[in-house]
C-alpha positions as CSV (number, residue, x, y, z in Angstrom):
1,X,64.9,121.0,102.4
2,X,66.6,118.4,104.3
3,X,66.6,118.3,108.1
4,X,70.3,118.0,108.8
5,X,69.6,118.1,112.9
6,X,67.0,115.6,112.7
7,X,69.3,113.6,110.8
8,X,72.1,113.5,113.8
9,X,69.7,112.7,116.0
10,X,68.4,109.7,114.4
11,X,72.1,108.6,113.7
12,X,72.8,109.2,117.7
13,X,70.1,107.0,118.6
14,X,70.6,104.3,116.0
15,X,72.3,100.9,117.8
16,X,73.6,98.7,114.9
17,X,74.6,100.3,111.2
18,X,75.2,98.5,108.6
19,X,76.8,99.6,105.4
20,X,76.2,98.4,102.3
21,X,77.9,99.1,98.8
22,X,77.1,97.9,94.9
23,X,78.2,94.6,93.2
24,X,81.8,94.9,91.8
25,X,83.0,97.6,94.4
26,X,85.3,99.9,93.2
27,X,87.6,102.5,95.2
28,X,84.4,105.5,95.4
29,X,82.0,102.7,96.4
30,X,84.7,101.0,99.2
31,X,86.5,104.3,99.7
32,X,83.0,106.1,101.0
33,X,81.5,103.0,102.8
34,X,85.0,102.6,104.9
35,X,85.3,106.5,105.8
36,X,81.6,106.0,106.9
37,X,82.3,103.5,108.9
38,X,85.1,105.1,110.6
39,X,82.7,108.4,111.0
40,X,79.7,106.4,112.4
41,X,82.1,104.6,115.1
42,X,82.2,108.0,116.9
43,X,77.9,107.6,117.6
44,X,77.4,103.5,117.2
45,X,79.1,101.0,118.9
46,X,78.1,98.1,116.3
47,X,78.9,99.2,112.4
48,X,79.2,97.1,109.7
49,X,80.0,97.7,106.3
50,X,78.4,94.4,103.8
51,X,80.0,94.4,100.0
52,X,78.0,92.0,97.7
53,X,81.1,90.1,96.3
54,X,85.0,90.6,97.2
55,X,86.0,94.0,97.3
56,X,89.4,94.2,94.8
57,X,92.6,93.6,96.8
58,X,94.4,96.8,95.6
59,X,92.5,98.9,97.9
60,X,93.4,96.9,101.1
61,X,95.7,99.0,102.6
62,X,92.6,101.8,103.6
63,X,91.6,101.1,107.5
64,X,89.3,98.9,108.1
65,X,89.2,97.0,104.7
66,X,89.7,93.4,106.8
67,X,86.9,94.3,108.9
68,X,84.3,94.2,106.0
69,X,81.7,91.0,105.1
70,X,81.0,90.0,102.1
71,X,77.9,88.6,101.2
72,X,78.7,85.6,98.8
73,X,81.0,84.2,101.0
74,X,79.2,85.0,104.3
75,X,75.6,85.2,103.3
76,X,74.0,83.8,106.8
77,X,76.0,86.2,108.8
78,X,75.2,89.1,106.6
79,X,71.6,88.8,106.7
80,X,71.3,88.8,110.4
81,X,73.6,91.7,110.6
82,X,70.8,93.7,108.4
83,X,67.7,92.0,109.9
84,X,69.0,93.3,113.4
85,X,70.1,96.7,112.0
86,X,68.1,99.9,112.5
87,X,70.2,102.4,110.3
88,X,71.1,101.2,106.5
89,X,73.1,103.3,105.0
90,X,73.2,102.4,101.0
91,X,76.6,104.1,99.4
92,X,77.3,105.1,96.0
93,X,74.3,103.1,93.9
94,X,70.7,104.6,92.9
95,X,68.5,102.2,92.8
96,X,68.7,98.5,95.0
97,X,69.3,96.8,92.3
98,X,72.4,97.4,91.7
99,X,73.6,95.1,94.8
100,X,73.3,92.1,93.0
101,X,72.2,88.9,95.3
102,X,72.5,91.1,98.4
103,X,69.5,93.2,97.7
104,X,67.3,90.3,98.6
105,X,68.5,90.1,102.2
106,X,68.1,94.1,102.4
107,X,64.8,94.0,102.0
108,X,64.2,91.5,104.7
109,X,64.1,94.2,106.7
110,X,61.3,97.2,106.7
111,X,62.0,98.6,109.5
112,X,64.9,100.4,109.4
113,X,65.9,103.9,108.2
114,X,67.8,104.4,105.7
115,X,70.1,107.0,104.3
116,X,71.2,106.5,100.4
117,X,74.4,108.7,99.6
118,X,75.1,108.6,95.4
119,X,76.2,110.6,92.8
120,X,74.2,108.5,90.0
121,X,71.7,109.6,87.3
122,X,67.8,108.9,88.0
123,X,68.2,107.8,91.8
124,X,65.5,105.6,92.8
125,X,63.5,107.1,96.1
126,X,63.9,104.4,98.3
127,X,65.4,106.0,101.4
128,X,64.3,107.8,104.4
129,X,67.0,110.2,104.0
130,X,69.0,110.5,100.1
131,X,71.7,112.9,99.5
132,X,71.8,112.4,95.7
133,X,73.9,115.3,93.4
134,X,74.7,113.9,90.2
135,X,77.1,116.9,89.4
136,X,79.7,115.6,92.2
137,X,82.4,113.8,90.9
138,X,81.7,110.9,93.6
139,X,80.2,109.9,96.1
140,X,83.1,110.3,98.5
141,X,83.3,114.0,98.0
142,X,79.6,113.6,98.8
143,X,80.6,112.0,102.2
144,X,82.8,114.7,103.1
145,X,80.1,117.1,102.3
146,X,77.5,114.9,104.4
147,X,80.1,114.8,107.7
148,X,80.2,118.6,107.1
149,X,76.5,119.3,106.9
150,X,76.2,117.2,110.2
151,X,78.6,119.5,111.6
152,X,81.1,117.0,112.5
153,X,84.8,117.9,110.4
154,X,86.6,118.1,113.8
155,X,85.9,114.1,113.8
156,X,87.4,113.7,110.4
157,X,90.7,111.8,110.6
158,X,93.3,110.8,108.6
159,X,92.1,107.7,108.0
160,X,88.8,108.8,106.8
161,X,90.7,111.4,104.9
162,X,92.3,108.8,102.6
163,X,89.3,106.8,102.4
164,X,87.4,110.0,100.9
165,X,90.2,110.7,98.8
166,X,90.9,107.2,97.2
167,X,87.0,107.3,96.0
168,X,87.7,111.1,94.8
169,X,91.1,110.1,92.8
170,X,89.5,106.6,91.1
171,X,86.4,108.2,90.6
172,X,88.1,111.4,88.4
173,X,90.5,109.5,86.8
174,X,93.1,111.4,89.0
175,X,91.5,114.5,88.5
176,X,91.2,114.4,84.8
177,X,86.9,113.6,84.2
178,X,84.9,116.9,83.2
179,X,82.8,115.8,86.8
180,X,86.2,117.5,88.7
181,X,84.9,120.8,90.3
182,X,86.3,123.6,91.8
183,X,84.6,122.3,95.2
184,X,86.2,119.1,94.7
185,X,90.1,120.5,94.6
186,X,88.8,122.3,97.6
187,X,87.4,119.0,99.5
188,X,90.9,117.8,98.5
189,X,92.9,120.6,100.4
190,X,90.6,120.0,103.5
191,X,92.0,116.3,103.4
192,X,95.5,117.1,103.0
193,X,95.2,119.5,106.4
194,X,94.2,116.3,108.1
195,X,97.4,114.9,107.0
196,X,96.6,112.3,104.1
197,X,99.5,112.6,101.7
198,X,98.5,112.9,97.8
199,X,101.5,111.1,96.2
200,X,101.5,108.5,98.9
201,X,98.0,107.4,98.6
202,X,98.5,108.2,94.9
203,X,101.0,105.2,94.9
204,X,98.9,103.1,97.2
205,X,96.1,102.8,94.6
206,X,97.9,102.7,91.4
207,X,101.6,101.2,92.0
208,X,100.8,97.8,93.8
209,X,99.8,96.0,90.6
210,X,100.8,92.1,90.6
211,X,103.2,90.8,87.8
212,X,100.0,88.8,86.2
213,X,98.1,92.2,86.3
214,X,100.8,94.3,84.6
215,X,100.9,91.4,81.6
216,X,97.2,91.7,81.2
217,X,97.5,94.9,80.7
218,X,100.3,94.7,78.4
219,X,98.3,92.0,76.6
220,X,94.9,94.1,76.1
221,X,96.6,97.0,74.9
222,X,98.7,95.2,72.2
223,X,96.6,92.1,71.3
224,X,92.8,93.4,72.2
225,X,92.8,97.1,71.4
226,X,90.7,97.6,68.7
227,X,90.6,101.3,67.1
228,X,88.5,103.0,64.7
229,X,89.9,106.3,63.7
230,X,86.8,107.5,61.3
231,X,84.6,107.0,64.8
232,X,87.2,108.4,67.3
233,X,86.2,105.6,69.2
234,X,88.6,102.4,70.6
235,X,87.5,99.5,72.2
236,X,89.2,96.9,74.1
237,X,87.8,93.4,75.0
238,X,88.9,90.5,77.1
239,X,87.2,86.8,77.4
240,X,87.3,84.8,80.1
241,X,89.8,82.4,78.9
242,X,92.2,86.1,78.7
243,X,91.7,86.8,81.9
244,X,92.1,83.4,83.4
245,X,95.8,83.0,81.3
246,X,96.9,85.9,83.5
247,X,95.2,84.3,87.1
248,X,92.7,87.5,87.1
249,X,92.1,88.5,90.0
250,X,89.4,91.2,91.0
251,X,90.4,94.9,90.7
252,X,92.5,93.7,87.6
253,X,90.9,95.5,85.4
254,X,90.6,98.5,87.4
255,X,90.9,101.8,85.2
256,X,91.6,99.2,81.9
257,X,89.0,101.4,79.7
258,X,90.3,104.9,80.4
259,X,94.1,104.0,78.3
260,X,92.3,104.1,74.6
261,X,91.4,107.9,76.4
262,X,94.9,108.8,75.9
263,X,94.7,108.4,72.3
264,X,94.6,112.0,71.3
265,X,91.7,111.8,68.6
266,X,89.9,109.2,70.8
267,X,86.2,110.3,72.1
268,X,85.1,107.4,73.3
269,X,86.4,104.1,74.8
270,X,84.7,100.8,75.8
271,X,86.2,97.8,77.8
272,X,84.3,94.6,77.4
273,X,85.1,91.9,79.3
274,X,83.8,88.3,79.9
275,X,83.6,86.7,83.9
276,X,81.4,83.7,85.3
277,X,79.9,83.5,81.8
278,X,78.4,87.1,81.9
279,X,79.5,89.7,79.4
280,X,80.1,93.3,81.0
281,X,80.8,96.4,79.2
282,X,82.1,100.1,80.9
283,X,82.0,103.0,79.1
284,X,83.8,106.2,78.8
285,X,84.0,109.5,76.8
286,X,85.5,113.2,76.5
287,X,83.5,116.3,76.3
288,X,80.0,116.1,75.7
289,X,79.6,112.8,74.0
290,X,77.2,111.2,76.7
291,X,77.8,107.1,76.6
292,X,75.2,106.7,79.6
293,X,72.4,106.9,76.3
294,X,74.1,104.9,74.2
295,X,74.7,102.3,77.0
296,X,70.9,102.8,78.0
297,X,69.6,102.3,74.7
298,X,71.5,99.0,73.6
299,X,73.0,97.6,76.5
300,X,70.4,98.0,79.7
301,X,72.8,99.7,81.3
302,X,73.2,103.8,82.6
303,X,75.5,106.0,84.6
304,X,77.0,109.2,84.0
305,X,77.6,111.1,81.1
306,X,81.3,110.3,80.1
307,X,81.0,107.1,82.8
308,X,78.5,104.2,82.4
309,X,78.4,100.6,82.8
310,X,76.0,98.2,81.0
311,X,75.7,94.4,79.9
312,X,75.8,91.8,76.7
313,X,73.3,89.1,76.0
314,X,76.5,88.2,73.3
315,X,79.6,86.8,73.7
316,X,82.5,89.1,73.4
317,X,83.6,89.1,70.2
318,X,79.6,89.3,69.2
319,X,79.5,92.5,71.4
320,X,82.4,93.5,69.4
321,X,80.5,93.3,66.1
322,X,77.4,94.9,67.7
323,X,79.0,97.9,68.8
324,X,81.0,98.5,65.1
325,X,77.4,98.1,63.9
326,X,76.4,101.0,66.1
327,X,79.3,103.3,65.7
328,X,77.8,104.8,61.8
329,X,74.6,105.7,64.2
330,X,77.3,108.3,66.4
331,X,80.1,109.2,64.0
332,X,78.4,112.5,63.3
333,X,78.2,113.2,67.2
334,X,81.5,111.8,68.0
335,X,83.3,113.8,65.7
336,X,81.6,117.0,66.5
């Protein structure tokens, strides 16, 4: 049973925080370290939040974005801010790893406690204090239920309110993933009584894309969208040289893998796409057909059940022909 008082008190007598978040942030990952942030301001004068590499620019309109670090550009400066720290708090990944580069300069320091808050399968136990429930459908719905526990809603404010909410509404595909709870519509209402407005934030996700963004899209859909109707499966896949015709820029891609979804005979959709020479693949899937396994199994990757992430030691159109080698192995199960 976790001791929620002990907890506080620790957090009241804690002097420098710093927030850390996984490689490739998306909106849950940035959404929840930035209402943290916010939230932790009311007990600790010096909070930082650390991202690994550049958090994507289509969530910089949530407060407090500009104030974050990131590690590959300032690596000096973010290692002294978590050697001095004495509370880590390590948001919306399972296991260290899964900060890339910056995980290195976290373990500089063995001294500090920490708090890991994720909604991952398998957590790793490498914090003081975890609050790890892989049935929530993020881990910014976790941080509203963490605030709560503490017994601290009357310091939730708008601005944390649209944080939580932008890492709810990226996280459920806008409400639509099978992880979308009863409890989560209800975190939801809480967040509208502190004022956010859905449609609003809503737009500020979704409608700011670039010109070079929306042809990309338009581009993968009509040139790299590959279908195979006896699997119910799609795939889409982009190499580097795609990306760099349309001047990618990081958060591009954002919510690319869910469109085969909207295929109505398609079970299962997989984006693979080439950057810095490395080959990464995300995964998602309707109903019960679980692509965290088959991402474990082939790919060394993991997540959730219709959301996982994994990598290629091929180049893209060899991860292609892997994965068309595979689908025979599923048809049964994806056409159950």
């Amino acid at each position: 049973m976790k001791n929620w008082e002990a907890l506080k008190a620790q957090i009241g007598k804690s002097t420098k925080a710093v927030i850390l978040s996984h490689r490739s942030p998306d909106g849950d990952s940035i959404g929840s370290s930035l209402a943290l942030y916010h939230y932790l301001k009311n007990y600790i004068e010096d909070v930082q939040v650390i991202t690994p590499d550049p958090a994507p620019k289509f969530l910089s309109w949530i407060k407090g974005f500009d104030l974050m670090l990131n590690y590959e550009k300032k690596e000096t400066l973010c290692t002294e801010k978590l050697k001095e720290a004495d509370l880590i708090c390590c948001l919306d990944f399972n296991t260290p790893s899964r900060m890339g580069n910056l995980e290195k300069a976290f373990q500089l320091n063995t001294s500090a406690y920490i708090i890991n808050i994720d909604h991952h399968q398998n957590p790793d136990d490498f914090a003081d204090f975890q609050l790890s429930d892989t049935s929530a459908s993020s881990t910014c719905q976790l941080m509203y239920d963490f605030v709560q526990e503490l017994g601290d809603v009357s310091l939730l404010t708008k601005d944390i309110g649209e944080a939580i909410y932008t890492g709810i509404v990226t996280d459920t595909g806008s409400f639509r993933f099978s992880s979308t709870s009863k409890h989560t519509h209800n975190v939801v209402a809480q967040l509208i009584d502190l004022g956010i407005n859905p449609g609003e934030t809503h737009q500020n996700i979704y409608d700011n894309y670039s010109i070079d963004r929306l042809k990309l899209l338009g581009f993968a859909l009509n040139e790299r969208f590959n279908v195979y109707e006896q699997y119910s499966a799609g795939i889409i896949y982009l190499s580097e040289k795609d990306l760099q015709r349309f001047k990618f820029q990081k958060g591009d891609t954002e919510g690319l893998v869910n469109y085969p979804l909207s295929v109505g005979n398609i079970r299962m959709a997989i984006l693979i796409t080439e950057k810095d020479g490395k080959v990464k693949m995300s995964f998602r899937s309707k109903g019960d057909f679980h692509v965290n396994e088959l991402a474990a199994k082939y790919f060394s990757g993991g997540g959730h059940f219709n959301a996982a992430g994994g990598i290629s030691e091929l180049n893209v159109l060899e991860t292609v022909k892997k994965i068309e080698g595979l689908l025979p192995e599923y048809e049964d199960l994806l056409n159950a």
